[in-house]
ZAMI-796793 format. One line per field, with one value per residue (C-alpha): residue number from 0; residue in three letters; x, y, z. Coordinates in pm, 1 decimal. Layout:
residues N
k	NUM_...
r	ala_...
c1	X_...
c2	Y_...
c3	Z_...
END
This chain:
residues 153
k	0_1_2_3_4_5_6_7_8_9_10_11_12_13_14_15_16_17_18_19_20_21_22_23_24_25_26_27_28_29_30_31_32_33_34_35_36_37_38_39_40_41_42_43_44_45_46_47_48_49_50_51_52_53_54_55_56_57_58_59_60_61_62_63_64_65_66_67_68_69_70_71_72_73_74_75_76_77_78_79_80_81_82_83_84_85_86_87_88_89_90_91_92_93_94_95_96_97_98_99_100_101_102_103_104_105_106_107_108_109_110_111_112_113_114_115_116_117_118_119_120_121_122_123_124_125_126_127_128_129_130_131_132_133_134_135_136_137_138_139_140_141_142_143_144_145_146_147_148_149_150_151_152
r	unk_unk_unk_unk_unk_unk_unk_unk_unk_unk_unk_unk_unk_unk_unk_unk_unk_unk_unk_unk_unk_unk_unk_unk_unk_unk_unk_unk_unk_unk_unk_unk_unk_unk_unk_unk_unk_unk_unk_unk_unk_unk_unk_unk_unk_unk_unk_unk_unk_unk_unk_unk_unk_unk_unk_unk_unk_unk_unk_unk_unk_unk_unk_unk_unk_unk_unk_unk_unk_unk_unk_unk_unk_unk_unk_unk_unk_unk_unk_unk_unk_unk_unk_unk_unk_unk_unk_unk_unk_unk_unk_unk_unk_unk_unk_unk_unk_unk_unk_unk_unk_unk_unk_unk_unk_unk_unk_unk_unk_unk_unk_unk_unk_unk_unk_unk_unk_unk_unk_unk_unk_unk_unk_unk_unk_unk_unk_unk_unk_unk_unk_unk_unk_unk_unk_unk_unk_unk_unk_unk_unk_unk_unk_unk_unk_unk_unk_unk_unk_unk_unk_unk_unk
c1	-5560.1_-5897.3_-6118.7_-6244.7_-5948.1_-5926.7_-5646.8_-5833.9_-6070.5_-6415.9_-6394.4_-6538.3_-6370.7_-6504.0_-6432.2_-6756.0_-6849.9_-7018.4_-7339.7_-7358.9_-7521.3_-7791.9_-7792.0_-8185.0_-7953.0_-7907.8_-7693.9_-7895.3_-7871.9_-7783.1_-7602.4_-7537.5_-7849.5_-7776.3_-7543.5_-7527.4_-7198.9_-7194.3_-7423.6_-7279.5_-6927.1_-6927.0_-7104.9_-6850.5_-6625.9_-6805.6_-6860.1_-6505.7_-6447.9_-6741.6_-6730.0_-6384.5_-6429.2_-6683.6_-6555.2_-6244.1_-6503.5_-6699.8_-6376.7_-6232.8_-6563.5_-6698.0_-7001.3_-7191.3_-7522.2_-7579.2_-7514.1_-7643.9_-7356.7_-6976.4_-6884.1_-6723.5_-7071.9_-7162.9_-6824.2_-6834.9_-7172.7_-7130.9_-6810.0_-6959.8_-7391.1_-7239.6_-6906.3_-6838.5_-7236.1_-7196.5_-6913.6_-7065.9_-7389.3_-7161.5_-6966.2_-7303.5_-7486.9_-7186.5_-7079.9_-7375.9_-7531.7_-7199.2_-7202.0_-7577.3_-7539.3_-7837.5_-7955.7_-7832.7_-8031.6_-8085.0_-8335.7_-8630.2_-8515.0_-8169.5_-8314.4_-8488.7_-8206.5_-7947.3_-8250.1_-8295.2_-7869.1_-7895.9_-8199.4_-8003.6_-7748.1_-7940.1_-8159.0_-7902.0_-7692.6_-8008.1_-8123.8_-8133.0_-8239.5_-8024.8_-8285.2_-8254.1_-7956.3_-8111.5_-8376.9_-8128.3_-7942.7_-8196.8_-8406.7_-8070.9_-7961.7_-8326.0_-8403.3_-8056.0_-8081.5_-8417.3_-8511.5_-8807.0_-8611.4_-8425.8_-8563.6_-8755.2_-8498.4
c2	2346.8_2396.2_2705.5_2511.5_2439.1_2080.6_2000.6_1773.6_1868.1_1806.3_1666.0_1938.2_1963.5_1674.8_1820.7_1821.5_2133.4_2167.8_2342.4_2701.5_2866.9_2914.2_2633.0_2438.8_2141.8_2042.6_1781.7_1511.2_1568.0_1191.4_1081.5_686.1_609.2_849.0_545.5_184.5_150.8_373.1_105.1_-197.4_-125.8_22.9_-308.0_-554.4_-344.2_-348.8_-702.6_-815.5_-659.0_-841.1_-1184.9_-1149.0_-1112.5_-1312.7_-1580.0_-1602.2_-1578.6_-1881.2_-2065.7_-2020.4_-2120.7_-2377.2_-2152.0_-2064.1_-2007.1_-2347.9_-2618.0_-2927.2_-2827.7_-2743.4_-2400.9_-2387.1_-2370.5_-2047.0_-1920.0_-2033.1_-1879.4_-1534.7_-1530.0_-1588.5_-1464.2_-1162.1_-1010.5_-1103.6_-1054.0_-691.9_-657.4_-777.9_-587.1_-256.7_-323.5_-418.3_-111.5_93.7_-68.7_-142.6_224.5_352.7_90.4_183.6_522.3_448.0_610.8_338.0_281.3_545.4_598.4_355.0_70.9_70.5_97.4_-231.0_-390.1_-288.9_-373.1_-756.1_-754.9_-703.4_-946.1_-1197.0_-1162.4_-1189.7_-1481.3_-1684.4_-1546.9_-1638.1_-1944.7_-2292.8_-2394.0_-2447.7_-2395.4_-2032.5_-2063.0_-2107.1_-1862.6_-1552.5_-1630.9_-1688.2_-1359.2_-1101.5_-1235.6_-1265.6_-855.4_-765.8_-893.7_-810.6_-537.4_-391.2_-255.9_-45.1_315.6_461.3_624.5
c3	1115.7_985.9_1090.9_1413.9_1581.3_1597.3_1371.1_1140.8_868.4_904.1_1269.0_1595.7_1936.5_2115.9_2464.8_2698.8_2789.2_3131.3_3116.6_3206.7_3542.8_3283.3_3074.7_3146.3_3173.7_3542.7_3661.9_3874.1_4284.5_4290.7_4004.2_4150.0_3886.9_3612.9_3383.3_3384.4_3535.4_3836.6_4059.5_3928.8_3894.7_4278.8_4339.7_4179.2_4402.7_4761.1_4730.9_4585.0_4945.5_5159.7_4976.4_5080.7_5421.0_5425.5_5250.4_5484.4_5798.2_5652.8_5595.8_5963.9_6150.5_5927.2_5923.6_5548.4_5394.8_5276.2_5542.1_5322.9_5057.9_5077.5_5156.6_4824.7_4622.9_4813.8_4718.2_4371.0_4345.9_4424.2_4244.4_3888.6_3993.0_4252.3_4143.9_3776.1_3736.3_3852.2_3683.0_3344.6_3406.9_3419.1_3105.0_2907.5_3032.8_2921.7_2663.3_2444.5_2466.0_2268.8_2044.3_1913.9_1972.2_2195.3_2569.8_2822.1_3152.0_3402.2_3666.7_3752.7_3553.3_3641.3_4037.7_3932.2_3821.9_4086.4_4366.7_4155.9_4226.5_4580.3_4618.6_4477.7_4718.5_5024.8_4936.4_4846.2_5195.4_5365.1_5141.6_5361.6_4990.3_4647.9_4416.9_4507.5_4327.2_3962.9_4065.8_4129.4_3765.7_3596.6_3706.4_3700.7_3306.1_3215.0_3290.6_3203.6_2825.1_2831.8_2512.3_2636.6_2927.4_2674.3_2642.8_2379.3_2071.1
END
């Protein structure tokens, strides 16, 4: 064992330490916004759940978002733009910050981006139009991949 403890030469405990009573560090009240995941993985979660139940209430009455068109765009739709879409926005906002050794999202932009989600959700719920559709893709990809949404180094 080397003089730190850890077992291996050269390499420092890598347990996190919680801050101190008097540490200037203080965790956030609301932590839902501090990292990338925490609002989009509880998101791909909740509405695995709804689009469930809704799904199977759309499929019993015959009633769905999208008269003109089969009930099985709508479901199709929020499949790959509403769950997988969460679910891909949480592994990319967790996933890339480790890779670059980078700050990931937090705060006001991650808001944005959870609030452009949700949007997308309920337009197309409430949309008597397809083109919505393209719209809600389009918008959620285009700010998630966007670079000037990362913070500064």
């Amino acid at each position: 064992m080397d003089a730190e403890g850890s077992g291996v030469s050269g390499l420092k405990n890598s347990m996190a330490i919680p801050p101190s009573q008097d540490s200037p560090i203080k965790p956030p009240a609301f932590a839902l916004f501090a990292y990338g995941f925490r609002p989009f993985f509880l998101a791909a979660g909740a509405y695995a759940l709804l689009g469930l139940i809704a799904w199977l209430w759309m499929y019993m009455t015959g009633v769905h978002p999208l008269p003109s068109q089969p009930a099985q765009f709508w479901h199709g739709h929020e499949m790959l733009y509403g769950f997988i879409g969460a679910a891909i926005a949480g592994f990319l906002l967790t996933a890339v910050p480790s890779w670059t050794s980078a700050r990931g999202f937090a705060g006001r932009p991650l808001i944005l981006l959870a609030a452009l989600w949700l949007i997308g959700r309920l337009a197309f719920a409430a949309a008597a139009v397809g083109a919505i559709a393209s719209v809600d893709a389009a918008s959620f990809y285009a700010q998630l991949s966007k670079p000037s949404w990362a913070p500064p180094a």
